[in-house]
N, C-alpha and C positions, 0 to 999 in steps of 0.2 A: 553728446549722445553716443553712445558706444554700440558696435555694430560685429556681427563675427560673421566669417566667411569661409565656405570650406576651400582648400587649395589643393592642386598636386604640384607634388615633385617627384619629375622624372628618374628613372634609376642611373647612376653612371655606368651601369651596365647593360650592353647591347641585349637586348632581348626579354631584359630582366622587369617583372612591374615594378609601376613609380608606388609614392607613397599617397597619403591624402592626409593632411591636418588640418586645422583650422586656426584663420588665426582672427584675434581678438584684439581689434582697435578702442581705444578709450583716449580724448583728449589727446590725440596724435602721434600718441605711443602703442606700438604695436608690439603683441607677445603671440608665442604660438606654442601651438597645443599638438604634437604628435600623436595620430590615431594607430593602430595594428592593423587598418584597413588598407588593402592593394590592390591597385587596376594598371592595367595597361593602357599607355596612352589612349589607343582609341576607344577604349571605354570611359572616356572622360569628357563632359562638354565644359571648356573652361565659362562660356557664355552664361549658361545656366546653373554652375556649378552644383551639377549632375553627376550621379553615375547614366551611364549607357546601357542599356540591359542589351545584351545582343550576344548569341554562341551558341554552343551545346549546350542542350538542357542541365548538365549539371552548375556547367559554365554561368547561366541564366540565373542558376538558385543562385549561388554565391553570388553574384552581381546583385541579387534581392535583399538578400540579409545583411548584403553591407550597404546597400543605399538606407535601409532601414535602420541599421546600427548607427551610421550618419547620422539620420533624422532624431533620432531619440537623443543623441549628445551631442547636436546643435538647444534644441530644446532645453536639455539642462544648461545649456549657458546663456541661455536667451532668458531660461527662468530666472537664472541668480541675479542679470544684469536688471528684469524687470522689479525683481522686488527690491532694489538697490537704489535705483530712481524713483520706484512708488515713497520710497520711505524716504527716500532727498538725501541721503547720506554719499559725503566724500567718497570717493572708491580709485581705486586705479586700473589699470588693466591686469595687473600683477594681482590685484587683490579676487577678481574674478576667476582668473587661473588658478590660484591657490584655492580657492571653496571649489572649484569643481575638482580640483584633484584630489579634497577629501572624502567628496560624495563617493558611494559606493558607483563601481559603472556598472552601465545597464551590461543586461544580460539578455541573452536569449532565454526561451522558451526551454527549451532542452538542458542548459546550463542551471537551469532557475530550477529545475525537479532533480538534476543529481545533488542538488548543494543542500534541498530540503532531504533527499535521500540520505544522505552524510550527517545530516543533525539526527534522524533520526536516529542512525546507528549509533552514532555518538551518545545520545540518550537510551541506547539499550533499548531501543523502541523497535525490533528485526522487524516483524511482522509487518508493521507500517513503511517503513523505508522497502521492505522485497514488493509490497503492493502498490506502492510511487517507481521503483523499477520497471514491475512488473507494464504498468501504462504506460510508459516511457519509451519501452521498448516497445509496444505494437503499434503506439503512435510511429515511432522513427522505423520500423516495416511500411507503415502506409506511405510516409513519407521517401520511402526509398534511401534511407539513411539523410538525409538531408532536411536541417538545423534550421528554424525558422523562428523570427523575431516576433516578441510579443506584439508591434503593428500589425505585423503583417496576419496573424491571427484573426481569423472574421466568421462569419454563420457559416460561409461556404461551403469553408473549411473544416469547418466539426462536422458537418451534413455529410460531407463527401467521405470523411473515415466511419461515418455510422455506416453508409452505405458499403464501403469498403470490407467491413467487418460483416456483415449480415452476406457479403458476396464469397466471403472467408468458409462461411459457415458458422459461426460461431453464434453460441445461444445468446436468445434478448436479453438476461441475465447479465452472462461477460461482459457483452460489448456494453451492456448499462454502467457496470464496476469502473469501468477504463474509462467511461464519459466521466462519472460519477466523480473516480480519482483525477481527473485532468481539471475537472471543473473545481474541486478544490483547491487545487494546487493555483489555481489563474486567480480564484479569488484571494489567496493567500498572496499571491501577487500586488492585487491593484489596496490592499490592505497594504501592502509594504511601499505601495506608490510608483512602484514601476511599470504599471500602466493603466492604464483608464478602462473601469469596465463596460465594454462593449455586449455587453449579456447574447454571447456567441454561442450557450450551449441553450439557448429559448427553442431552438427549433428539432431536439434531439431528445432522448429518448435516456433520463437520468432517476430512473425509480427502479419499484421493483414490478418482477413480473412475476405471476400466478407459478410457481412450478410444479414439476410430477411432483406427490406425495413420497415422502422418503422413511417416512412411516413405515415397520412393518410389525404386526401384530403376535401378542404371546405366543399363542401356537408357534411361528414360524421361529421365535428366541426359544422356543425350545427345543425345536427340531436341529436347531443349532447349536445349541448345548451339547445333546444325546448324539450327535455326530459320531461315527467311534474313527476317530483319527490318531495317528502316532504319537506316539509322546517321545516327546523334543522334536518332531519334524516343523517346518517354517507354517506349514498349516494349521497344527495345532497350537500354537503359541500366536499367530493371528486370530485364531475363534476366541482362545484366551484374553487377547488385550481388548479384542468386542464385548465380550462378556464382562468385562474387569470394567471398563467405560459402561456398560449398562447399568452394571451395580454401583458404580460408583457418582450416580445421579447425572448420565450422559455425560462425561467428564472429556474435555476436548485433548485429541493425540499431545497434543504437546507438553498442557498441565499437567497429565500423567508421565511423559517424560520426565521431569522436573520434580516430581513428588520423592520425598528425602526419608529415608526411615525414620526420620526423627519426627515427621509430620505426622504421627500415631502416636497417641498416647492416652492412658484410662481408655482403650477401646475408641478412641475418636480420633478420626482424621481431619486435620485442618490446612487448608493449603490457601492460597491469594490464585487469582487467575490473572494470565500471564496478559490476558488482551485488556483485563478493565481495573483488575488491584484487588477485583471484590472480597473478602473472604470468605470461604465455604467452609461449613463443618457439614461432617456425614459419619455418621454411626459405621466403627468398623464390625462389619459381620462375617462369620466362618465362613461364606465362599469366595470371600474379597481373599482372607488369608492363605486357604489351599490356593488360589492362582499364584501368588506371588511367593509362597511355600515351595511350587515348584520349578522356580526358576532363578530361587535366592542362591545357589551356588553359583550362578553366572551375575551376580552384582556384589557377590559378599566382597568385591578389592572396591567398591566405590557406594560415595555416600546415598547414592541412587537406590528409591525403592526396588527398581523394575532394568531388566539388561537393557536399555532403549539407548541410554549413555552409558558407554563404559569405559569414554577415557575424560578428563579434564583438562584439556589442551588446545584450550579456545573454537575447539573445532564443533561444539558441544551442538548448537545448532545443524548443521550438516548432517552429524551422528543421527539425530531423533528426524530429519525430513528422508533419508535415505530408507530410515526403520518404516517410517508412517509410509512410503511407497510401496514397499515392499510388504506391507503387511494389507495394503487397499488391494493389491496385486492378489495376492491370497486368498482375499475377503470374496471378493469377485468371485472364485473358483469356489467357496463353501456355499457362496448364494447360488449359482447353478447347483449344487451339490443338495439342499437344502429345498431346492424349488420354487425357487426366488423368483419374482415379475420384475425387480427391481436390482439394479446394481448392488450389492452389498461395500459398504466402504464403514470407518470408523464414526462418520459424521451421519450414519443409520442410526447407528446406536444413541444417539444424541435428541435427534428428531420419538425416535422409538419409545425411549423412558418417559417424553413429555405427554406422548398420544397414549399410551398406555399407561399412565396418571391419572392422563382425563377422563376416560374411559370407567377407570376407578374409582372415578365421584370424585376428587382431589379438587379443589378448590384452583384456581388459576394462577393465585396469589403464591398458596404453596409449590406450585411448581418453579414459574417464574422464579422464586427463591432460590430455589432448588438447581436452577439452571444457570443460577448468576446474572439474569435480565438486567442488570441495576440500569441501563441506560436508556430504559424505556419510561417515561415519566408517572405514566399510570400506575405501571406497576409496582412503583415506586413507595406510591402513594400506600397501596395494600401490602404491601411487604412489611411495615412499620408494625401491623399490625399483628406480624406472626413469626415463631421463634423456632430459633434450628430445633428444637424438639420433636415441634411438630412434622417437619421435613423429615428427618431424622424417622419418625415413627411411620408415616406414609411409606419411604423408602423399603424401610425393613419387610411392612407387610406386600410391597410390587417383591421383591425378591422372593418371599416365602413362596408366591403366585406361581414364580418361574422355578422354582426348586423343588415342587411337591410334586410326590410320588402319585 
């Protein structure tokens, strides 16, 4: 019968902490396994072979996360040893040591979302990896910087940073996002086996919630049009990319970053969207061209429709999020300017095209198209049934709407 025990060993240095490893007996041969974990003698109970939780609260966490790191890689040796004797199969203590040291080690919670963050970048996937950051970090704010093992994760826990968050101020929206993204990421966990789902987010608040209407109606995209603003100042060139995104079937800041002159051709634009693959075609029409008409001296050095990017120096991302703040920045000041109830930002112009579609008598189906929904399964369903022409043709006549005299 084969049996593992965690140990310490003291440091030969006065003051310094010991170590903890564990060692693993099989048939009366003993092997040991070195953990990265360290305590100071009297955080150790050799009787129980425990940690001691006992200090400064920071002192406390770290004594938490390591009794817990313990816990989770005693488990996997007690696993490998059980399925070893279920199957009756020879084994040694050597041979247990060695499969645990192939196994991936567990991880923490925190450890387990930058490594997902890293594949996504890896895969070119920014958007997904900065929105697994992005929860990472307000999780490890509630937390006070301090790293917590997937045990130790419980209802409590997710309760207490829902709360946490709504005490922030922060909209049922947000804090939904950051549950929303945590709860994925844990599921994506206990799929990978490193740890058992405790369905910790049943008591939180992981949908969507009702928001202001972001809609704003013809009239007001044309009061926004006829604006008389300077030409080449940062405000007229913000009215400009809202408008360029209206006509261009709500077209998200960054797609249009990314849009290539070469993505035109016979009078049609065809581009992939950057969040789902889909491909969009849209009939190019003369007030798409005069925007981009005047501002093609500032992109003719790069293959870029629009000045958004204008170097190719891996920095390409940064370029278009610093443009998109800077122009929501703007946007704001043309919606007061304009007489606006609502914020003015890029992601207006998005919601805007789809409500003044419908309004149009446009079918749902056509818009949906129009918008690149593919990830809604309904929609899905009626999209099969209709062709960029028809998109195509809707669009041109919402444009003539907003352009006539």
């Amino acid at each position: 019968m084969a049996s593992v025990r965690i140990m310490f060993r003291p440091s030969t240095v006065e003051g310094k902490e010991g170590t903890l490893y564990f060692r693993v007996i099989h048939e009366r041969v003993a092997r040991t396994v070195f953990t990265d974990c360290h305590v100071f003698r009297d955080e150790w109970d050799d009787v129980s072979s425990s940690v001691i939780i006992a200090g400064t609260k920071e002192r406390r966490a770290y004594l938490e996360l390591t009794a817990s790191k313990l816990k989770s890689d005693q488990e996997r040796l007690d696993r490998i040893i059980a399925e070893k004797e279920v199957l009756k199969v020879k084994f040694t203590a050597d041979d247990v040591v060695t499969e645990y040291r192939k196994q991936p080690e567990s991880m923490t919670f925190s450890t387990f979302i930058r490594s997902m963050a890293e594949k996504k970048t890896a895969a070119k996937r920014y958007g997904t990896a900065k929105t697994y950051r992005n929860a990472l970090a307000s999780f490890s704010n509630f937390r006070n910087g301090e790293d917590v093992s997937f045990d130790a994760l419980d209802k409590e826990t997710i309760c207490q940073y829902e709360a946490w968050m709504k005490d922030k101020g922060l909209k049922l929206n947000t804090s939904s996002c950051y549950l929303r993204t945590l709860k994925t990421l844990y599921l994506k966990a206990v799929d990978m086996g490193l740890t058992d789902d405790k369905d910790i987010f049943s008591r939180v608040f992981t949908g969507f919630a009702t928001t202001a209407k972001r809609a704003i109606t013809i009239e007001a995209i044309r009061k926004i049009l006829k604006l008389r603003l300077k030409d080449g100042s940062a405000l007229a060139f913000a009215r400009d990319m809202f408008m360029l995104s209206f006509y261009l079937q709500g077209i998200s800041f960054v797609d249009m970053a990314y849009l290539k002159k070469t993505d035109i051709r016979n009078g049609v634009l065809q581009y992939s969207r950057k969040k789902t693959g889909q491909a969009i075609t849209i009939s190019w029409e003369r007030e798409m061209q005069e925007i981009v008409d005047a501002y093609s001296h500032l992109a003719k050095d790069t293959p870029y429709l629009l000045p958004i990017i204008r170097k190719r120096d891996g920095t390409e991302r940064e370029q278009y999020e610093k443009t998109e703040h800077n122009v929501n920045r703007n946007l704001k000041k043309i919606g007061v300017m304009a007489g606006l109830h609502i914020p003015l930002t890029t992601y207006v112009s998005r919601h805007s095209w789809a409500s003044i579609m419908r309004d149009m008598g446009n079918d749902i189906s056509v818009i949906s198209r129009g918008l690149g929904h593919e990830d809604i399964k309904t929609t899905q369903i009626y999209l099969s049934a209709i062709d960029n022409s028809t998109v195509m043709r809707a669009n041109k006549r919402l444009i003539g709407r907003i352009t006539k005299h």
